[in-house]
C-alpha positions as CSV (number, residue, x, y, z in Angstrom):
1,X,114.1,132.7,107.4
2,X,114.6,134.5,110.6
3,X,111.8,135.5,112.6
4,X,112.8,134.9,115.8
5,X,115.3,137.7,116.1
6,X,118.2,135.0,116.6
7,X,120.6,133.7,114.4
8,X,120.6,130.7,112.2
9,X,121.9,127.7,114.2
10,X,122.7,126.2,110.9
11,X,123.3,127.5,107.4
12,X,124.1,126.0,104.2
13,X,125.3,127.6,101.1
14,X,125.5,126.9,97.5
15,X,125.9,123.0,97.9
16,X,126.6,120.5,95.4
17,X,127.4,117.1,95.5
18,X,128.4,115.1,92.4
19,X,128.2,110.8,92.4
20,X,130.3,110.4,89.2
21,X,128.8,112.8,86.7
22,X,125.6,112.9,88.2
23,X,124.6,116.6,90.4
24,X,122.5,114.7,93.5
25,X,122.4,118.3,94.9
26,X,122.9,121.8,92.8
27,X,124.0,124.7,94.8
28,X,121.5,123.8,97.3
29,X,120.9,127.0,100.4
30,X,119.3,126.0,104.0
31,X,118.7,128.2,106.8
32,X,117.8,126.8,110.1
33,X,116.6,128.5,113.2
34,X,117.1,127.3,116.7
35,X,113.5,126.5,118.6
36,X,112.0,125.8,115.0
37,X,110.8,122.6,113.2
38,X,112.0,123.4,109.5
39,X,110.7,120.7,107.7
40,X,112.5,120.0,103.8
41,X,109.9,118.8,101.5
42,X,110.5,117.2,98.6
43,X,109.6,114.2,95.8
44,X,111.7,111.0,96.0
45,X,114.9,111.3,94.4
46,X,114.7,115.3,94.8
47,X,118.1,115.4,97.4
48,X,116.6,115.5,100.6
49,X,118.4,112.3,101.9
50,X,121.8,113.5,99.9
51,X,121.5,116.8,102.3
52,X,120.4,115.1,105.2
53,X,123.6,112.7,105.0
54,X,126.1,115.3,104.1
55,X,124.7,117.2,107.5
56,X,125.4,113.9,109.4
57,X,129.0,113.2,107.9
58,X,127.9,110.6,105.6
59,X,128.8,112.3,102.7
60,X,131.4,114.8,102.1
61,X,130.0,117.8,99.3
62,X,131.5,118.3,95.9
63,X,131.2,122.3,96.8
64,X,129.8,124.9,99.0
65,X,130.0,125.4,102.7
66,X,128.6,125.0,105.9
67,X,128.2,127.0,108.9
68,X,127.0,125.6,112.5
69,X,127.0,128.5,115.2
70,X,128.5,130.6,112.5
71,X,131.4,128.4,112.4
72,X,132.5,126.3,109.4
73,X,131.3,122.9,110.0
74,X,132.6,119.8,107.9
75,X,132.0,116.4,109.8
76,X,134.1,113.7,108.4
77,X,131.7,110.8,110.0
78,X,128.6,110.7,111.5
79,X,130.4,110.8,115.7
80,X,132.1,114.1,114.2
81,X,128.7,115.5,113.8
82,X,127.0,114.1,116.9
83,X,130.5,116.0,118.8
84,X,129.3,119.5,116.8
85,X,126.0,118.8,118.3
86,X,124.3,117.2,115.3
87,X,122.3,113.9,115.4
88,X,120.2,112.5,112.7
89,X,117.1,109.7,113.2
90,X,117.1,108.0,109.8
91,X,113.7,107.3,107.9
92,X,115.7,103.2,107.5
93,X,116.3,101.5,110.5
94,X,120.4,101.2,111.3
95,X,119.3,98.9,114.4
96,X,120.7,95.8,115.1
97,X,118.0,92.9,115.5
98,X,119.7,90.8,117.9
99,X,120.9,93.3,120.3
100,X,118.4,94.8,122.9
101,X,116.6,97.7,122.8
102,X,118.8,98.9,125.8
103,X,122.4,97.7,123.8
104,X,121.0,99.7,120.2
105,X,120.1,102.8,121.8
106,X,123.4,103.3,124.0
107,X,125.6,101.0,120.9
108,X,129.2,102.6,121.2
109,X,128.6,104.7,124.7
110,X,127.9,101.8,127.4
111,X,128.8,102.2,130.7
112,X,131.4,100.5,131.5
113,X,133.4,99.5,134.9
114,X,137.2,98.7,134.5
115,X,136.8,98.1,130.7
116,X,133.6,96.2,130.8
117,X,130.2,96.5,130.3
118,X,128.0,97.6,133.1
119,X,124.8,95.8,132.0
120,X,122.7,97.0,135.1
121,X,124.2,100.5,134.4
122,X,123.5,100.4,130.7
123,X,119.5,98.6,131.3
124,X,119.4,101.5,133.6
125,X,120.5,104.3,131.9
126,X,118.7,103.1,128.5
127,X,114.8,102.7,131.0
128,X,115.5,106.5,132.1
129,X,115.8,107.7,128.6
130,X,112.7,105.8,126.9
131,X,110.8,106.8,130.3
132,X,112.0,110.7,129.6
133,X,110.7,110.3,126.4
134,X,107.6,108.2,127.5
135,X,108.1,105.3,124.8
136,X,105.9,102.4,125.4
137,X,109.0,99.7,124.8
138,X,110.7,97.6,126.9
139,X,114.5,98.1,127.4
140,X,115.3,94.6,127.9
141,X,113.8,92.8,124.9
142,X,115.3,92.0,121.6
143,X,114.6,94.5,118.8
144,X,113.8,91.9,116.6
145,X,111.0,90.4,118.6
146,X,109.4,94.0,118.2
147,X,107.3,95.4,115.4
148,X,108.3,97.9,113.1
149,X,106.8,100.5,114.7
150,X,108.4,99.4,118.2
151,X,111.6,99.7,116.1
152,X,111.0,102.7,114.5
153,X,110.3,104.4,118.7
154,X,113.7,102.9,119.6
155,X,115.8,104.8,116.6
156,X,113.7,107.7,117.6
157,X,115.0,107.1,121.7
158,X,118.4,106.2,119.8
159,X,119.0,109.4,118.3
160,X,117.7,112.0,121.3
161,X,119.9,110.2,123.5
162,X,122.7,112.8,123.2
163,X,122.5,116.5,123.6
164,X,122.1,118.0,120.1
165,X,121.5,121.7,119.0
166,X,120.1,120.1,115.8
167,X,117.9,117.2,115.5
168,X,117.4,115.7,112.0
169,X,114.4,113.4,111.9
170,X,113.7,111.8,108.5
171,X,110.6,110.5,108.1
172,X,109.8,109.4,111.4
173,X,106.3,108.4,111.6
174,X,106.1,106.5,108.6
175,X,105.0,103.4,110.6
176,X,103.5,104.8,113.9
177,X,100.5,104.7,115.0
178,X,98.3,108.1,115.4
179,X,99.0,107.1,119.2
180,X,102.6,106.5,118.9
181,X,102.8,109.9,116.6
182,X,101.9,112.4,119.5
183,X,103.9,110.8,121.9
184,X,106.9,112.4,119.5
185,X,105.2,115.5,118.3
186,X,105.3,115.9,122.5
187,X,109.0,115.2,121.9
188,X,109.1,117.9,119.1
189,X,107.4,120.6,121.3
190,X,109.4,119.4,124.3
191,X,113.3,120.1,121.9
192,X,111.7,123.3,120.8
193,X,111.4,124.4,124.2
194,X,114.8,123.9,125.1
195,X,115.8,126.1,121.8
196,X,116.9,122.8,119.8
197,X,116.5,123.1,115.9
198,X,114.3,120.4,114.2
199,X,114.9,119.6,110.7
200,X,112.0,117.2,109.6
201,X,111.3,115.3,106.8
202,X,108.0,113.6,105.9
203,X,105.3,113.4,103.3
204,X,102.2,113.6,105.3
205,X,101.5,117.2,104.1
206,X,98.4,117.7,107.5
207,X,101.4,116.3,109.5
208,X,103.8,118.9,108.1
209,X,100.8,121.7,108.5
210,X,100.3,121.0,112.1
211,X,104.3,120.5,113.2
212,X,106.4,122.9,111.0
213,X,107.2,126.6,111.4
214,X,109.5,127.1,108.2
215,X,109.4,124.6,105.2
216,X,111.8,124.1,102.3
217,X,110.7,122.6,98.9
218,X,113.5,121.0,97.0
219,X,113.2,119.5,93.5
220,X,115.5,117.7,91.7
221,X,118.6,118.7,93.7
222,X,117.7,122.0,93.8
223,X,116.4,124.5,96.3
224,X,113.1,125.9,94.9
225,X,111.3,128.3,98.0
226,X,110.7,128.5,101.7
227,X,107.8,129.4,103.1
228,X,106.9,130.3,106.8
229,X,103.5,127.4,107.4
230,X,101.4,130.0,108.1
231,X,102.0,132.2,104.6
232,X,101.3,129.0,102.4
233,X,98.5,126.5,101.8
234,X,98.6,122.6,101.3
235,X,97.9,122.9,97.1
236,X,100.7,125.3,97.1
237,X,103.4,123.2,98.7
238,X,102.3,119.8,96.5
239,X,102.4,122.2,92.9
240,X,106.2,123.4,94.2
241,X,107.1,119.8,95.0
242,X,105.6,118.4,91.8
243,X,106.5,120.8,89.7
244,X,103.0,120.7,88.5
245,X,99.5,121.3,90.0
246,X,97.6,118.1,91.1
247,X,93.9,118.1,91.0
248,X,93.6,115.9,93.6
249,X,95.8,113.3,95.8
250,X,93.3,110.4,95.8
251,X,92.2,109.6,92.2
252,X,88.8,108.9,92.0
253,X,87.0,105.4,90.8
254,X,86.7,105.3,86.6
255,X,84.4,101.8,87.6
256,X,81.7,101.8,90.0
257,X,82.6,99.9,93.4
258,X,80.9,96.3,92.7
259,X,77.9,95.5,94.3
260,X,77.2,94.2,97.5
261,X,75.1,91.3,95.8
262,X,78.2,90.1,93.8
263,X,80.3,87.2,94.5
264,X,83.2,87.0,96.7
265,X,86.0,86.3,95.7
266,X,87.8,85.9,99.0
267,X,85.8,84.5,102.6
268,X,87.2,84.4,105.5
269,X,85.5,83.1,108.4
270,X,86.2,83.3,112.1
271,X,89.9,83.1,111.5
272,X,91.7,83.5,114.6
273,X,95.7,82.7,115.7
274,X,95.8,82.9,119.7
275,X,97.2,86.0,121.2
276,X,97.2,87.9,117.7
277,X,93.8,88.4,116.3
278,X,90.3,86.5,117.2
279,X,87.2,85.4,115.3
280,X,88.1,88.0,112.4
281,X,84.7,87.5,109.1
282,X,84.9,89.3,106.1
283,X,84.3,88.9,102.5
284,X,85.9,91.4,99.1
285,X,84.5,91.0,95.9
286,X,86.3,91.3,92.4
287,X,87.1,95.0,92.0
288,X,87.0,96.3,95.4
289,X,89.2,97.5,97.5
290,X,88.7,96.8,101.3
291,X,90.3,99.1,103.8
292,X,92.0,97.8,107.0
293,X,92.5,100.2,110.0
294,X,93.8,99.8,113.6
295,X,96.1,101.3,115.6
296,X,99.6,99.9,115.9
297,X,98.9,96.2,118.0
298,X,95.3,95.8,116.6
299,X,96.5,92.5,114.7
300,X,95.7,94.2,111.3
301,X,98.7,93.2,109.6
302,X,99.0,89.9,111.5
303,X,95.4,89.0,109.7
304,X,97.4,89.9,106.1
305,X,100.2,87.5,106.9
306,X,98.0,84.6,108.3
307,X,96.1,84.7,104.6
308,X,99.2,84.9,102.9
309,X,100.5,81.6,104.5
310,X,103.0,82.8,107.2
311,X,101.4,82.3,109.9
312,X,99.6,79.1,111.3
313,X,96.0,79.9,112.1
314,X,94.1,78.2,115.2
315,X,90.4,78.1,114.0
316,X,88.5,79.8,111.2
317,X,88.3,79.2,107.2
318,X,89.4,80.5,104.2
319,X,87.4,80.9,101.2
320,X,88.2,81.7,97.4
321,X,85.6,81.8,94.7
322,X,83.3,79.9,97.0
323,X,85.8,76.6,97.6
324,X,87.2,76.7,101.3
325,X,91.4,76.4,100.9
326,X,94.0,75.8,103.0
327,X,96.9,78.1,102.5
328,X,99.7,76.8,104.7
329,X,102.5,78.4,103.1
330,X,103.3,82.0,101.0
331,X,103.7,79.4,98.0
332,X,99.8,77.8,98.4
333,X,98.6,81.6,98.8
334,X,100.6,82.3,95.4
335,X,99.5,79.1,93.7
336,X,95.7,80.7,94.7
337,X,96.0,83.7,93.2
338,X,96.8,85.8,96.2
339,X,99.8,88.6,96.1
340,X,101.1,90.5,99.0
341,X,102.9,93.7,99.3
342,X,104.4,94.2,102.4
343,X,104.8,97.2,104.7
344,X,108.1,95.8,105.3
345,X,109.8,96.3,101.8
346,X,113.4,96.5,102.4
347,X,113.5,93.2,104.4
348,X,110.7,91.4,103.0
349,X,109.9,92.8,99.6
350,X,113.3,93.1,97.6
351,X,116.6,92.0,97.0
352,X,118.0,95.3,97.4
353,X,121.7,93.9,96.2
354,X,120.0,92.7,92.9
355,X,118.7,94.9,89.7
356,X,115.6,95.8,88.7
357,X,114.5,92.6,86.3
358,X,115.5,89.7,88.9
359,X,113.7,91.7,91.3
360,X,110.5,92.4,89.2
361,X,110.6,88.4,88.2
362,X,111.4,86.2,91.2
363,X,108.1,85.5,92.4
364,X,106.9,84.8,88.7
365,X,109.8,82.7,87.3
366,X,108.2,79.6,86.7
367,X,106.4,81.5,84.2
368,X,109.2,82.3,82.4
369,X,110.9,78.3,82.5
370,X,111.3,76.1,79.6
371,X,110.4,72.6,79.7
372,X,114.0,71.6,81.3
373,X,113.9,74.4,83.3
374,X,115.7,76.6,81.8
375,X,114.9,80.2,81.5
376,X,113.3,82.3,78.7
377,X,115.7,85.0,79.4
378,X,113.9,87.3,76.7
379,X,110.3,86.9,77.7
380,X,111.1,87.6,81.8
381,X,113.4,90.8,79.7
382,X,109.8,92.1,77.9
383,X,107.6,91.6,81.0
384,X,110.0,93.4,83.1
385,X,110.0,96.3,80.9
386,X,106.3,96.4,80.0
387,X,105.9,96.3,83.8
388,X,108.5,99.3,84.2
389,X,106.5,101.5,81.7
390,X,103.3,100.9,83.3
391,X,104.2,101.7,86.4
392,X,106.3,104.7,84.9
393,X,109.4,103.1,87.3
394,X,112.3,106.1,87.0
395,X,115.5,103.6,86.4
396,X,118.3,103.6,83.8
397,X,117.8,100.4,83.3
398,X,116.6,97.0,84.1
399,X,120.1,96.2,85.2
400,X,120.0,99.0,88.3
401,X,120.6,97.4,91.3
402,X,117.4,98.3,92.8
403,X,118.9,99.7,96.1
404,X,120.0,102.4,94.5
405,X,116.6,103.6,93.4
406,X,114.4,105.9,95.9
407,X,111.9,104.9,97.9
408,X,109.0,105.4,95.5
409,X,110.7,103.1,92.7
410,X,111.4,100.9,94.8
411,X,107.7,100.4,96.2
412,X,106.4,100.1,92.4
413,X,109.5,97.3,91.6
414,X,107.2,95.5,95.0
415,X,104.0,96.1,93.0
416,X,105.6,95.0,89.7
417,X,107.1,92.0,91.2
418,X,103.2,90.7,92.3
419,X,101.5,92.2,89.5
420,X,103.6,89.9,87.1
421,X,101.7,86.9,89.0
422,X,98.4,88.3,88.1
423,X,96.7,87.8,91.2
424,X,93.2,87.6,91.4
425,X,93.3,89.3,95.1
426,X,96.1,91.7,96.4
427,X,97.1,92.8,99.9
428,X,98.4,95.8,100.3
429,X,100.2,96.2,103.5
430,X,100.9,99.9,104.3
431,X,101.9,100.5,100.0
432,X,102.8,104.3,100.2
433,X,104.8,104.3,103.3
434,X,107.9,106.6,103.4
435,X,107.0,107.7,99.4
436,X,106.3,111.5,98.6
437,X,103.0,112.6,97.0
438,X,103.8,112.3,93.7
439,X,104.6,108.9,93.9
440,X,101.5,108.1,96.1
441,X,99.3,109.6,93.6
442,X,101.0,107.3,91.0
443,X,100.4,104.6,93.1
444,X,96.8,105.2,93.9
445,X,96.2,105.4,89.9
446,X,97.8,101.7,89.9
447,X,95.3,100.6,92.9
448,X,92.1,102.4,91.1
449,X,93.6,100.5,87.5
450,X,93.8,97.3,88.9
451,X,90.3,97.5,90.6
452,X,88.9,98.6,87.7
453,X,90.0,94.9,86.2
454,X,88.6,93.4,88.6
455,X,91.2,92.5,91.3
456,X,90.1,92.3,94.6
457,X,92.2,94.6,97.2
458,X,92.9,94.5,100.8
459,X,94.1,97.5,101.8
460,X,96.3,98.0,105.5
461,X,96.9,101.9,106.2
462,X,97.5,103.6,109.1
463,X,96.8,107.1,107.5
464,X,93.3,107.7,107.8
465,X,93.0,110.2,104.6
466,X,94.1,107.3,102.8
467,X,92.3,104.6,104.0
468,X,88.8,106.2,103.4
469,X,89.4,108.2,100.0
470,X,90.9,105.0,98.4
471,X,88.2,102.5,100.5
472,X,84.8,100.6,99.4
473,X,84.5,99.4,103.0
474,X,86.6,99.7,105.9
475,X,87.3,96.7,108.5
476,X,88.2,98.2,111.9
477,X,90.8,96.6,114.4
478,X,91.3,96.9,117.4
479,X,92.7,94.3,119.9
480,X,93.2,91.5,117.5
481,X,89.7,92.2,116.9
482,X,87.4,93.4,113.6
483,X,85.0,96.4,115.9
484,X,83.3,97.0,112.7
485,X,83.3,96.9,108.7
486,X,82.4,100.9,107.7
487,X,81.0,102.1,104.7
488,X,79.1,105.0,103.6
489,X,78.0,107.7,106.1
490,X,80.2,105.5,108.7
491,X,83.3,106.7,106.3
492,X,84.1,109.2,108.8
493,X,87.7,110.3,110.4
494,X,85.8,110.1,113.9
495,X,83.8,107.7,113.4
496,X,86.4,105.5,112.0
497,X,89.0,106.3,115.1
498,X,86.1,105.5,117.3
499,X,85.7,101.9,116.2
500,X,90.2,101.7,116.4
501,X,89.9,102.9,120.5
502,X,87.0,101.2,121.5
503,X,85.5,104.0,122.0
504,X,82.0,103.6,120.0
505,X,79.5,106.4,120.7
């Protein structure tokens, strides 16, 4: 949609890309302007990342064309598009962990003296672009000493350190903090100045309100609408995404929250690791579902790993059903009845090369072994599939190799995986990152399904819509500190973000 007066930078028309007999994309149309952010919403699995890879070369289409400038543009590889003034910032991280941040962000265009590497040349040149861009990482370390949302900056500095006309950002604040976030909506503002088309892709519909001028709903391949931000409302968007209308995105409780004068089931106690997180007390009692919030650094997720056994601990206790444990390894936390999604599923969470049922029953195998060892083949089958049709897990079968599946399947296989252990309590470490709003709301049923039986949740989110909808209590962090544990009245966007910065009225 034109209304600027300019023509479109970039158009696409009728485009259709076939994997064997199977229409990823059907005659899909796309009109981008320059100096606009046109962001392409969409469910999981609807094309968005089929489109997004054809634009960067990845993929060649079945049919259709594409015009950049009003020229025909077919890039055979991703440098062919990055020459045409195309670059792309995938939502999964393409860095290399034991290179430096300065060595991933300049990787194939390093200066170079007489055929060699200038390393003080490339350190330098790498500081004056995450400088420009006002990135709080250090050129010189290892990117995988950083934290995911460290590595998630440098593919952001990676991919604006070339001149484009078109910047394709998929998903890129799916693990930033509300900090790290403006710092690139700055960026955003700053390309859009310069007349640089933004073509973003995310599924935090206030996000997409405040930082798009033109957005596209796709839905299963297909293009469905676009709307100019300011001609269309939240509830609008979700129904055209969906397909259907939802009546609301956080489900509410079928159970009352337990009370505060039930048991714990889990007590920790002053548990602190030095120069992570210090003298951190709280207790969750069966059936609720306590919220953690911090910005990026506050030591939330460090807290999730230390009670799950992979990290050593310097003082404090653990408690579970009123008997103080020791959980030294993931395999003690396990044997305790403790399960842990991680915000980390790709790396941490599956084996992405292996299909749905080894994936669903690797943690619970033992379950499944015969007196010699051997495995029950046919009972780890069933539980696998009762697990797939509870969790209403889109797959042909239990044989898909599970890194095939989009991001949303892929994040219930993580909850299937622990909820085959039956765990008494259940850390949840960032569970609907990078998923669309259908498959949130599916997820939040599963959270408000297993509370209602009485699991006990611990809940790390860095969106603050969902950490107080889904929330009994929230435990603030900030610093490697808990500032507070909020609940009622305190349950409060402000009041909430006041506790994360320190800054308590």
């Amino acid at each position: 949609m034109d209304t600027s007066g300019n023509a479109a930078i970039l158009e696409i028309k009728d485009v259709t890309k076939y994997f064997g007999t199977v229409a990823a994309l059907k005659s899909m149309q796309l009109s981008v302007m320059p100096g606009r952010v046109h962001t392409i919403l969409g469910e999981n699995g609807a094309g968005k990342s089929t489109l997004m890879k054809i634009l960067a070369g990845v993929y060649q289409p079945t049919s259709g064309s594409i015009l950049m400038d009003g020229k025909p543009y077919a890039p055979a590889n991703p440098q062919d598009a990055a020459r045409a003034g195309l670059t792309i910032v995938f939502q999964e991280l393409s860095l290399c962990n034991n290179m430096t941040v300065a060595e991933n962000i300049l990787a194939t265009r390093e200066p170079s003296t007489i055929g060699f590497i200038n390393d003080k040349a490339l350190t330098r040149k790498a500081a004056s672009i995450v400088a420009d861009l006002k990135l709080p990482v250090a050129v010189t370390e290892k990117v995988g000493d950083l934290s995911i949302a460290q590595r998630q900056l440098v593919e952001i500095a990676k991919g604006l350190s070339v001149d484009a006309k078109v910047v394709i950002l998929d998903e890129p604040t799916s693990s930033l903090s509300d900090n790290e976030a403006e710092i690139l909506f700055e960026i955003i503002s700053q390309l859009k100045a310069r007349g640089v088309a933004v073509i973003y892709i995310s599924h935090r519909m206030e996000e997409i309100m405040r930082l798009s001028d033109d957005i596209t709903v796709v839905r299963d391949g297909s293009y469905i609408t676009t709307r100019d931000k300011n001609e269309t409302t939240i509830d609008e968007l979700i129904a055209l995404m969906v397909g259907r209308d939802m009546d609301a995105i956080y489900p509410a409780r079928d159970v009352p929250a337990p009370a505060m004068s039930a048991k714990p089931v889990l007590g920790v106690d002053g548990l602190s690791r030095d120069g992570e997180f210090e003298n951190i007390t709280f207790d969750v009692r069966p059936g609720e579902i306590l919220g953690f919030f911090g910005l990026i650094g506050s030591g939330r997720s460090e807290v999730m790993n230390a009670l799950f056994g992979m990290k050593r601990t310097s003082s404090g206790s653990i408690s579970i059903d009123g008997k103080q444990v020791t959980i030294s390894s993931p395999v003690d936390a396990i044997d305790r009845g403790i399960g842990f999604v991680t915000e980390n599923r790709k790396e941490e969470g599956l084996v992405l090369s292996h299909n749905v049922e080894a994936n669903i029953s690797m943690v619970a195998l033992k379950d499944y072994s015969g007196a010699f060892g051997f495995l029950k083949r046919r009972r780890e089958r069933l539980a696998a599939e009762a697990e797939v049709k509870r969790l209403a897990i889109k797959t042909g079968s239990l044989q898909t190799i599970v890194g095939s599946l989009s991001g949303g399947n892929q994040q219930k296989i993580v909850l299937a995986k622990w909820l085959l252990t039956r765990p008494k309590i259940l850390i949840l470490d960032e569970p609907t990152r990078g998923v669309d709003v259908g498959a949130k709301f599916e997820i939040y049923k599963i959270i408000r399904q297993l509370a209602a039986e009485g699991t006990a949740i611990l809940l790390v989110s860095s969106e603050l819509p969902e950490i107080i909808s889904m929330s009994d209590r929230v435990v603030v962090m900030s610093e490697g500190r808990a500032t507070a544990t909020a609940s009622g009245d305190q349950m409060k966007p402000e009041k909430i973000m006041s506790f994360a910065t320190g800054f308590v009225s």
